[in-house]
DSSP file (Angstrom, degrees, kcal/mol; ACC not computed):
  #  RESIDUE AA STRUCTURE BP1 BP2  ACC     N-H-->O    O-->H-N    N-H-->O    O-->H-N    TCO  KAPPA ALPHA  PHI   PSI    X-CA   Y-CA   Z-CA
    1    1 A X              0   0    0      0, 0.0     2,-0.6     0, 0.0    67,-0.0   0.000 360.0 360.0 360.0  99.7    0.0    0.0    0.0
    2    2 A X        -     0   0    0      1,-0.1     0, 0.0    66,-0.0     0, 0.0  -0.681 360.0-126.9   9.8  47.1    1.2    3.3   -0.8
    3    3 A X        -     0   0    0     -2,-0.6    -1,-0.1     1,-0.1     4,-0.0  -0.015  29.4-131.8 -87.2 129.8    1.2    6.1    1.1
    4    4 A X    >   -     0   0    0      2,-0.1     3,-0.9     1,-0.0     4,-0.1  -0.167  28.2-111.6 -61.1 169.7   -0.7    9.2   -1.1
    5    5 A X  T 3  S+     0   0    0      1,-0.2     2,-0.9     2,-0.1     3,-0.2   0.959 115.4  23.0 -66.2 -62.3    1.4   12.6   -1.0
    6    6 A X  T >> S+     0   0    0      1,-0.2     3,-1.5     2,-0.1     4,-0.5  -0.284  79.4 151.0 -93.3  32.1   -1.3   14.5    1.1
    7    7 A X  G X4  +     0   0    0     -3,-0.9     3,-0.7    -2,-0.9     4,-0.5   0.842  68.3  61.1 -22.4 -50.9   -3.0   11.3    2.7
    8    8 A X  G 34 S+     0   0    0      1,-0.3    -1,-0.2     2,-0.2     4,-0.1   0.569 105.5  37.6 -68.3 -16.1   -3.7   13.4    5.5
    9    9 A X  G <4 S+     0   0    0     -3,-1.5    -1,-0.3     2,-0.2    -2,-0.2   0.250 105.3  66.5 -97.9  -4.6   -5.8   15.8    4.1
   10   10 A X  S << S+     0   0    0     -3,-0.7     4,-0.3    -4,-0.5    -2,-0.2   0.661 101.3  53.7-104.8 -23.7   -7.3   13.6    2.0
   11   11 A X  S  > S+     0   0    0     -4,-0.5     4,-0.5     1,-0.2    -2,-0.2   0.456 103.1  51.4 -92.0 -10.1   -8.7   12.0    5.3
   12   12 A X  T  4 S+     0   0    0      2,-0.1     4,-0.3    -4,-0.1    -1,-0.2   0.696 108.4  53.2 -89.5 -18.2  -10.2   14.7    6.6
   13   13 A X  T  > S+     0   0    0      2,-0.2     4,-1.0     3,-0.2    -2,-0.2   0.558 107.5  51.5 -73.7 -18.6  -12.0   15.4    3.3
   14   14 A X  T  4 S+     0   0    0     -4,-0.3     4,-0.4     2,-0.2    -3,-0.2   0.811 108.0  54.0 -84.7 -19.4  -13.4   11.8    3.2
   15   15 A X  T  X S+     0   0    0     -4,-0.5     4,-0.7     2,-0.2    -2,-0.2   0.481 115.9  37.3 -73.6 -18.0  -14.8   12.3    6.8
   16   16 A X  H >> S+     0   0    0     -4,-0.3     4,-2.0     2,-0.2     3,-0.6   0.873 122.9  41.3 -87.7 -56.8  -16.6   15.5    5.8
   17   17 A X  H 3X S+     0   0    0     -4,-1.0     4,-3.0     1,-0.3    -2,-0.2   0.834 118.8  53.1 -68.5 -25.4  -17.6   14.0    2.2
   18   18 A X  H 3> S+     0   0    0     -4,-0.4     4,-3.2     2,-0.2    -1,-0.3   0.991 111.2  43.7 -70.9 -59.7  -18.3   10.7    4.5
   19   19 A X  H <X S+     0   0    0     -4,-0.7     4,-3.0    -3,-0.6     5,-0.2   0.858 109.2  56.0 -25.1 -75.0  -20.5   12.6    6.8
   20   20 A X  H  X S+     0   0    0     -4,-2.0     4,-6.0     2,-0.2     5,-0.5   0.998 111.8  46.1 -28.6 -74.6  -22.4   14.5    4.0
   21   21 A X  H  X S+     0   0    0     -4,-3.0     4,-2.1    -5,-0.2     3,-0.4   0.905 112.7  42.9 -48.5 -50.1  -23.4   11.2    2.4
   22   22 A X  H  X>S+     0   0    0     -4,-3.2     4,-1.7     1,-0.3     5,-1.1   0.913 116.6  47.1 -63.9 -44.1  -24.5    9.2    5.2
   23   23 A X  H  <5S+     0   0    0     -4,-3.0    -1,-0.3     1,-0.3    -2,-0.2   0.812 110.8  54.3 -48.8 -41.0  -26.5   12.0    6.7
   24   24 A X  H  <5S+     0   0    0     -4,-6.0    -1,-0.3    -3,-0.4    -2,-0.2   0.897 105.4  52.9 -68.3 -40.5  -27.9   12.8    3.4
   25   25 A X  H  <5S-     0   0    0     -4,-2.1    -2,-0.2    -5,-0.5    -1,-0.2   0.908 108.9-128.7 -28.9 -61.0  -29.0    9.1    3.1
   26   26 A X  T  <5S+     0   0    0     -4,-1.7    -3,-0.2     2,-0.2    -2,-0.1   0.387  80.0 110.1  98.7  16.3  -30.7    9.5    6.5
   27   27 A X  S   <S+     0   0    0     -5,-1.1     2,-0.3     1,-0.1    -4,-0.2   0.713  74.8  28.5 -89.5   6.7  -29.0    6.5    7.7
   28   28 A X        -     0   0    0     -6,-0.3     2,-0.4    -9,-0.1    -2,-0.2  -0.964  47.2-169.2-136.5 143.3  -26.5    7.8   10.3
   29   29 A X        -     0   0    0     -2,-0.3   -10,-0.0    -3,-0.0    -7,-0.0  -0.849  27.2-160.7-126.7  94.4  -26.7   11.3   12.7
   30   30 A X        -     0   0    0     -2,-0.4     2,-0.2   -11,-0.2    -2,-0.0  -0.610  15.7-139.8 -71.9 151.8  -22.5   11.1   14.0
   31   31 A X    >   -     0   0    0      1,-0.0     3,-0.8     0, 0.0    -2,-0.0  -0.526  25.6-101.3 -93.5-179.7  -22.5   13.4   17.4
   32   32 A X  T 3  S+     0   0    0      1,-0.2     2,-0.1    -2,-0.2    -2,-0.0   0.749 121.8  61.0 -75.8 -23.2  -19.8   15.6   18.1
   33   33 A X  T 3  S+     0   0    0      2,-0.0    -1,-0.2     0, 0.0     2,-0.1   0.015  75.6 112.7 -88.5  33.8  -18.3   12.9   20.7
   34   34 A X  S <  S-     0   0    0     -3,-0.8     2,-0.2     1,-0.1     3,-0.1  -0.415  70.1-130.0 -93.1-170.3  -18.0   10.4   17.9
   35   35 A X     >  -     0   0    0      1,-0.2     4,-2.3    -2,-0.1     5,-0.2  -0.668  17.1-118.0-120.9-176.7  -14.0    9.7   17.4
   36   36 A X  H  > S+     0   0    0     -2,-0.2     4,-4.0     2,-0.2    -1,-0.2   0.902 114.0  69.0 -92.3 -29.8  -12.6    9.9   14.0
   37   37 A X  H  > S+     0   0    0      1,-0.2     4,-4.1     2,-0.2     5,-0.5   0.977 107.0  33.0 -14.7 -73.4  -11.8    6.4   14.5
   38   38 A X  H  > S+     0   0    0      1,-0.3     4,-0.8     2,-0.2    -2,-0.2   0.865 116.4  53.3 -81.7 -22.4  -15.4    5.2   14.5
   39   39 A X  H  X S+     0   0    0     -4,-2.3     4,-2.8     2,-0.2    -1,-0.3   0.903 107.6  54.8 -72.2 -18.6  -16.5    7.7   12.1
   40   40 A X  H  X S+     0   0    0     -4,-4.0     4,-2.2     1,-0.2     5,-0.3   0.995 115.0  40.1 -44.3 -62.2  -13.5    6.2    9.8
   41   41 A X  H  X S+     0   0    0     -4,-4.1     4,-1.7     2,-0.2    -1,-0.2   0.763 115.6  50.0 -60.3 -20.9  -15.0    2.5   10.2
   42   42 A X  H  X S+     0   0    0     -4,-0.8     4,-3.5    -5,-0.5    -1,-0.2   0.978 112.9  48.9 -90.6 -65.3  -18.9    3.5    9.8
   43   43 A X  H  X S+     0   0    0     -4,-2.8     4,-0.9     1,-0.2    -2,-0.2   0.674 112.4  47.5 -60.9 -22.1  -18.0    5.5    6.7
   44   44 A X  H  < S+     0   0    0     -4,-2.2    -2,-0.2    -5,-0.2    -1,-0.2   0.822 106.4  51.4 -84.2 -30.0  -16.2    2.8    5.2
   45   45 A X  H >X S+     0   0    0     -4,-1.7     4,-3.5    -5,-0.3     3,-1.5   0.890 110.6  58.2 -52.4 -47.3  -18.5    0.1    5.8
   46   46 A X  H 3X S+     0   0    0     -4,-3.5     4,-1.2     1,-0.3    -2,-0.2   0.786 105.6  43.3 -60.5 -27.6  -21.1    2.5    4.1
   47   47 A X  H 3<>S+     0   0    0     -4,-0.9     5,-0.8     2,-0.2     6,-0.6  -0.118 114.2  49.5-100.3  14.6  -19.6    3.0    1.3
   48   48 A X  H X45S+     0   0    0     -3,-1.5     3,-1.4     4,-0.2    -2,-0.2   0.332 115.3  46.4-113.6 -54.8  -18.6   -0.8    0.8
   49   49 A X  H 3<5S+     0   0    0     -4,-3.5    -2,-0.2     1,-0.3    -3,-0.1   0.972 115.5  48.9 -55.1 -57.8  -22.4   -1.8    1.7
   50   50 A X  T 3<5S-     0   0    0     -4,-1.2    -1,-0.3    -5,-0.2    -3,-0.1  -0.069 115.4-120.3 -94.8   7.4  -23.4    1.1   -0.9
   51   51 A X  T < 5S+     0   0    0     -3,-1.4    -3,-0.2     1,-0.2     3,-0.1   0.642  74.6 119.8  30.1  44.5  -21.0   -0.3   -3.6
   52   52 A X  S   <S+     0   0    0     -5,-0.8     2,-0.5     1,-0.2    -4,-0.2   0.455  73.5  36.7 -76.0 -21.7  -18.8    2.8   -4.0
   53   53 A X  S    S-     0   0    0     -6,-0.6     2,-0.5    -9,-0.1    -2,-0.2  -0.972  88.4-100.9-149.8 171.5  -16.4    1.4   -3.2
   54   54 A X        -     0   0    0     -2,-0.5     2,-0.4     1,-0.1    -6,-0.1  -0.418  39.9-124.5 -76.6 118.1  -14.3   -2.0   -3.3
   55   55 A X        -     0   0    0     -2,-0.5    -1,-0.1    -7,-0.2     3,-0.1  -0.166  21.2-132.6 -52.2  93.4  -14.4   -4.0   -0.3
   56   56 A X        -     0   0    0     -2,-0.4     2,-0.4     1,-0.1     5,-0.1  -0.060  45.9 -86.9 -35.2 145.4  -10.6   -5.0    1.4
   57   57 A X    >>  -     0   0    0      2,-0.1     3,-1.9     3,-0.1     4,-0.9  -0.547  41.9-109.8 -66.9 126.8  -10.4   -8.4    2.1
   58   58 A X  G >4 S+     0   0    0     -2,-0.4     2,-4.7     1,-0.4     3,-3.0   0.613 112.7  45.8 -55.1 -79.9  -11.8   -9.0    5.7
   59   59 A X  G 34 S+     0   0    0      1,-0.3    -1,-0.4    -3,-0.0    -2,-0.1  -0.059 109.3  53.0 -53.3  42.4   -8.3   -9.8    7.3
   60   60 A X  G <4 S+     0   0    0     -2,-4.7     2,-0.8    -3,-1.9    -1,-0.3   0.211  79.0 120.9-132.3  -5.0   -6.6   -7.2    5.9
   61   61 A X    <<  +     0   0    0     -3,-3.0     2,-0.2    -4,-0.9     3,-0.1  -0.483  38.0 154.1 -56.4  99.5   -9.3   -4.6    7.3
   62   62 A X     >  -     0   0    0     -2,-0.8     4,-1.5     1,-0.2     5,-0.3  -0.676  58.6-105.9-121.8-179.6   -7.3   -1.9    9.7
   63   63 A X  H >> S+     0   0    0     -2,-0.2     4,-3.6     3,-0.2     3,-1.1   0.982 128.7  38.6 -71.8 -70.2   -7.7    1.7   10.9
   64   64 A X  H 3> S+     0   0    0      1,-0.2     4,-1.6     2,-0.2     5,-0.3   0.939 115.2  54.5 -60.3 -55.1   -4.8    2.9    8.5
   65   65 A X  H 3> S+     0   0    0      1,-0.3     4,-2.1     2,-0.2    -1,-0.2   0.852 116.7  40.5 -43.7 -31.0   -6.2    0.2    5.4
   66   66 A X  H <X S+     0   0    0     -4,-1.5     4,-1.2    -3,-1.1     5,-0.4   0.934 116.8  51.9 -91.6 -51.3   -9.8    1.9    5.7
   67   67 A X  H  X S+     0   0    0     -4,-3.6     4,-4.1    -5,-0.3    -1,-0.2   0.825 108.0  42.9 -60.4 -35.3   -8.1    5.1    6.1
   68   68 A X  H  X S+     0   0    0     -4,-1.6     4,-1.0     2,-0.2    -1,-0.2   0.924 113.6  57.4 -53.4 -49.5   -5.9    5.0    3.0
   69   69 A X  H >< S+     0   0    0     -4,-2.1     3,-1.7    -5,-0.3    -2,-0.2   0.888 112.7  46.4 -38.4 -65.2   -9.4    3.4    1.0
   70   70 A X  H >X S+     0   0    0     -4,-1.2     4,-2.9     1,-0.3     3,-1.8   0.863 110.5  46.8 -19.9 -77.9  -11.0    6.8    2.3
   71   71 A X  H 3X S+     0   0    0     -4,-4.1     4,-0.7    -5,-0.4    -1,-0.3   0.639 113.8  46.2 -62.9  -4.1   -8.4    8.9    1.3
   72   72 A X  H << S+     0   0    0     -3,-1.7    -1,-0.3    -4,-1.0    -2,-0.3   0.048 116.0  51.1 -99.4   1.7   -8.2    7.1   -2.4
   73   73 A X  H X4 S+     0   0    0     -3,-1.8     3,-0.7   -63,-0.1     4,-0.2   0.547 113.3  41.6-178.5 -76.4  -12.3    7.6   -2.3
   74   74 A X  H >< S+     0   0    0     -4,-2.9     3,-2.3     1,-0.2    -2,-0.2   0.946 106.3  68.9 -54.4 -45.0  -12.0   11.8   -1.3
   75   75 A X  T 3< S+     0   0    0     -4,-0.7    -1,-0.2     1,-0.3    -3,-0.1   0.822 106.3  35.7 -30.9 -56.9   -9.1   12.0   -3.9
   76   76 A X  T <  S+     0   0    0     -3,-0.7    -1,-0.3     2,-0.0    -2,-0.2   0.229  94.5 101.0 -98.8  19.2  -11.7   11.4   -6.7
   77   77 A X    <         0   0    0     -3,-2.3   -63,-0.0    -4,-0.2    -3,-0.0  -0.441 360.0 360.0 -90.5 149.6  -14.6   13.4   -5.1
   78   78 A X              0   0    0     -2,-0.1    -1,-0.1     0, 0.0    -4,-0.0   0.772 360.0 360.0-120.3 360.0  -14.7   16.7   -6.9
């Protein structure tokens, strides 16, 4: 795995773009005392369920694998 040049920025842009969707869906309301952890996992699941995007293989599923997917995910958002 790769690390993109501006990974990090790219992961705070899938957690707002992540946010957006689900809320616009109407399945998810994150509070402000959710962690970025769990909105990382939530949003990635959703977007796996929701066939946007391609599913990691269940043992290779981590906080940094989901995070990179995410940032690969905001990366092509426009």
């Amino acid at each position: 795995m790769k690390k993109l040049k501006n990974e990090k920025e790219l992961v705070k842009k899938a957690i707002a773009e992540g946010v957006r969707y689900g809320e616009k869906r109407g399945v998810v309301k994150f509070e402000a005392t959710d962690s970025a952890n769990e909105k990382i996992e939530y949003i990635y699941r959703l977007l796996v369920h929701d066939k946007v995007i391609q599913p990691l293989p269940e043992d290779q599923v981590s906080q940094k694998s989901m995070k990179h997917k995410l940032a690969i995910w905001a990366s092509k958002q426009k």
